[in-house]
N, C-alpha and C positions, 0 to 999 in steps of 0.2 A: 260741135258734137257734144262737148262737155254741157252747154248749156240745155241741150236738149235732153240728156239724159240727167241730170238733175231737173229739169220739169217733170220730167217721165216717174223718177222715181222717189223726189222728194228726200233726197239726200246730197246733201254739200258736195260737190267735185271739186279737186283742188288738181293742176295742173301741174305736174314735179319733172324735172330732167334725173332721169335714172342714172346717168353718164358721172351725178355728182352727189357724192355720198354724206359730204357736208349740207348739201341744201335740201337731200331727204332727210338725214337726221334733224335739220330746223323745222323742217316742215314737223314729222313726228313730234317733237317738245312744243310750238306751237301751239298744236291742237290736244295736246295731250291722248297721245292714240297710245293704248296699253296694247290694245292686240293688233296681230299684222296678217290679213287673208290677203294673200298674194293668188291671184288669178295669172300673174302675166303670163304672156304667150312666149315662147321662148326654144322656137322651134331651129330659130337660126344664133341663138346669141345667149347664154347663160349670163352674162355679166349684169345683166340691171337686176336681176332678183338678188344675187351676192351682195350686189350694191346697198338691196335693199336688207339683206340681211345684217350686216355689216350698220347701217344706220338702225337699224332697232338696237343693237346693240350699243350701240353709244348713246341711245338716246335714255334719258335718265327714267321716262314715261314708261317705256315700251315692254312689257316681261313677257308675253306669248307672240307665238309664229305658226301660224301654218302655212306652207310653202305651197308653189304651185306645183304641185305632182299630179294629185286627179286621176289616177289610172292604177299601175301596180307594181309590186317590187320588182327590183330588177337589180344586180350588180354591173360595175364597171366590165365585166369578163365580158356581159350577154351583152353590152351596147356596146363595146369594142371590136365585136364578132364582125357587126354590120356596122361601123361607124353613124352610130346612130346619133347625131348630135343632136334634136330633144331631149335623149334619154341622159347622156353627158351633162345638158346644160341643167338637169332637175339636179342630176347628182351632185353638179357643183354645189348648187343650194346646200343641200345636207349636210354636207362635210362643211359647209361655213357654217352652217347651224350646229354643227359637231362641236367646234372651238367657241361657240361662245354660251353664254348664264342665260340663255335664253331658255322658255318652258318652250316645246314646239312637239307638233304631232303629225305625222305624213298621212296622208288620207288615202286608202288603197280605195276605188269604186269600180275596178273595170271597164268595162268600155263603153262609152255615153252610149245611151236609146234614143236621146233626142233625134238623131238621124233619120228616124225610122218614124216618127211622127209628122215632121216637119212638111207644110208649114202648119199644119191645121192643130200641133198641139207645141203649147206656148215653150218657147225653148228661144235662149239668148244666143244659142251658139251657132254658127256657120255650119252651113250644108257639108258635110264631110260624109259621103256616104262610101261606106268598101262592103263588097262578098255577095251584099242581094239589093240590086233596084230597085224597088218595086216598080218605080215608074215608068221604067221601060219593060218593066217582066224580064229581068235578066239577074242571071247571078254568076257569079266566080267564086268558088268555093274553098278557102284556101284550106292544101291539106286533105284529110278524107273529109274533114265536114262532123265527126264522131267526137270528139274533143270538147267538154261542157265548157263555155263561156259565160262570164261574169259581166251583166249588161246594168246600168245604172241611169234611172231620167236624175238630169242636173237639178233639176227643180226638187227635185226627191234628194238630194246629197246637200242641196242649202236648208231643209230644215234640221238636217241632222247636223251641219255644222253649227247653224242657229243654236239648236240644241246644247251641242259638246262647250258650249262659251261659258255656259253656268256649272259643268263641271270644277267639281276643286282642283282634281290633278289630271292630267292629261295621261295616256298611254303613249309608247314611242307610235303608236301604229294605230291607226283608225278604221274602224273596218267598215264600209256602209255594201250590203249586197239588195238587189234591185230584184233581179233572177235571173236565175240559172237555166242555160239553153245550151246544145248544141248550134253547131251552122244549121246542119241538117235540118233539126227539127225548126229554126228560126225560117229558114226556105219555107218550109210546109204550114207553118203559121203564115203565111206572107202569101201562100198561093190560093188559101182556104179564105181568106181573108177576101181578093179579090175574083176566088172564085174562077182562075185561069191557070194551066201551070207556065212555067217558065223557062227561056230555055239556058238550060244551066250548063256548066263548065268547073274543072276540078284544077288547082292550079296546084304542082306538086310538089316537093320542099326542094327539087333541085333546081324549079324554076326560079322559086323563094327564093331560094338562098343566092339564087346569081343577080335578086334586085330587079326581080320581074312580076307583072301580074296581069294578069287577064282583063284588058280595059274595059270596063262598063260608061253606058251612052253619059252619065251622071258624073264621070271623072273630070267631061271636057271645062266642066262649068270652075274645076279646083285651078286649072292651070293658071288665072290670071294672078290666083293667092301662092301658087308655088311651081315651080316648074316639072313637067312634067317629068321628068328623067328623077325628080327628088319626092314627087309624089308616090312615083312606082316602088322608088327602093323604101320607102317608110312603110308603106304598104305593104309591102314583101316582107319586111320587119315583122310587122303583128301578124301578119300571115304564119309566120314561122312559130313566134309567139303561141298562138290561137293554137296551133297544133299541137306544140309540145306542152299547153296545161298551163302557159303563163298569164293566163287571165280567168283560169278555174282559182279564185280566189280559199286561200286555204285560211281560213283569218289564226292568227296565233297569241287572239285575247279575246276577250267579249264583243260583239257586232256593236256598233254603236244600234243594228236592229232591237238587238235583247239590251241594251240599257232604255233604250227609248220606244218601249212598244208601244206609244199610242201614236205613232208616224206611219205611213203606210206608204207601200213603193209600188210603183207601176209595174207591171208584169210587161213582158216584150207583147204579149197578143194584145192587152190594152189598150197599148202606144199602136200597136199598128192598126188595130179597131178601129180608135179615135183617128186615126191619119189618114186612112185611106176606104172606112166604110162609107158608102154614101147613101142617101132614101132612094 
């Protein structure tokens, strides 16, 4: 795999055991890596990004971090609510990023669009779709659906981070916004789009909150990457989220949009144009 995606994208892959914090900090002075973009997944296990924070810090090379966050603030209170161990395992991050000389900047983007293109618009990330199918023409609407959400293409968040590298100082907070939707109006872009309506379902915060959601035909395809019973309650999580305004991005410094306005971001009707118009 590694070799493959170094052919693909004409950059070095190096192989590391996250579990050792000594041979990522060798690896880092090795190669002389000053910045650290942490992608991992860390849905089940916060310790290898610690790890890795932990090795930039020792490593004599390394003075920036941006941590795998990708989505939006949140405190220890709101992910203890729901034992939300993602939300836990980013937090860990931070707070090791707290204690050490490192420059590091969280990257707030709201909730990927790629989903909603996929496969026909170019996106690295795994089908993760929740609230409207398209492909079955079904939706589950968490909450009333009234609630403005923060939607972000990944491809649109790498050239702003591309961008923020040549920054001299970083902010604690990175703001990149995509656009702003409701569920609602995202359904109705998505029905107009294909020109059918769908048939939809309202899922409501006391279903939420008991770690339940409305299964769509598109959920079946998630279970081999996580178990269905830990699909639903994450789900239910942003479901909860989505309503109460936790992914209405409120930015509280400059957008990396307004430092970098020659960057442009997909709108959700775009994404869903490109994804699902056809001649």
């Amino acid at each position: 795999a590694s070799s493959e995606l170094q052919a693909e994208t004409g950059i070095e892959v190096l192989q590391v055991d996250y579990s050792n914090t000594e041979e990522l900090t060798r690896v880092l002075e090795g190669n002389k890596i000053e910045i650290v973009i942490s992608t991992l997944f860390v849905a089940f296990d916060g310790s290898p990004q610690v790890n890795l924070v932990n090795a930039a810090e020792a490593s004599q090379y390394t003075k920036r971090f941006i941590p795998s966050i990708w989505g939006i603030p949140y405190s220890r209170a709101e992910v203890g609510e729901t034992n939300m161990v993602i939300g836990k395992s980013k937090l860990d991050a931070v707070e090791a990023l707290e204690k050490t000389s490192l420059e590091y900047t969280l990257f707030y983007v709201g909730y990927f669009l790629d989903f909603w293109g996929y496969p026909h618009v170019k996106s690295y990330q795994r089908q993760n779709i929740i609230a409207v199918d398209i492909e079955y023409k079904r939706a589950a609407i968490p909450g009333t659906g009234n609630t403005p959400v923060t939607f972000t293409h990944t491809l649109d968040i790498a050239e702003y981070v591309a961008a923020s590298l040549d920054l001299p100082k970083w902010e604690l907070e990175s703001y990149v916004i995509g656009d702003v939707v409701t569920w609602n109006e995202f359904l109705s872009i998505a029905e107009e789009t294909i020109g059918e309506k769908f048939e939809v379902s309202f899922d409501d915060l006391t279903t939420l909150r008991q770690g339940r959601i409305t299964e769509l035909p598109s959920h079946l395809s998630l279970y081999s990457q996580m178990p269905k019973d830990e699909i639903q309650a994450l789900f239910a999580t942003f479901g909860v989220w989505f309503e109460a305004g936790l992914y209405h991005l409120r930015p509280t410094t400059k957008t990396l949009n307004e430092i970098f306005p020659h960057i442009k971001t997909r709108t959700v009707k775009e994404v869903i144009t490109a994804g699902w118009t056809r001649e």
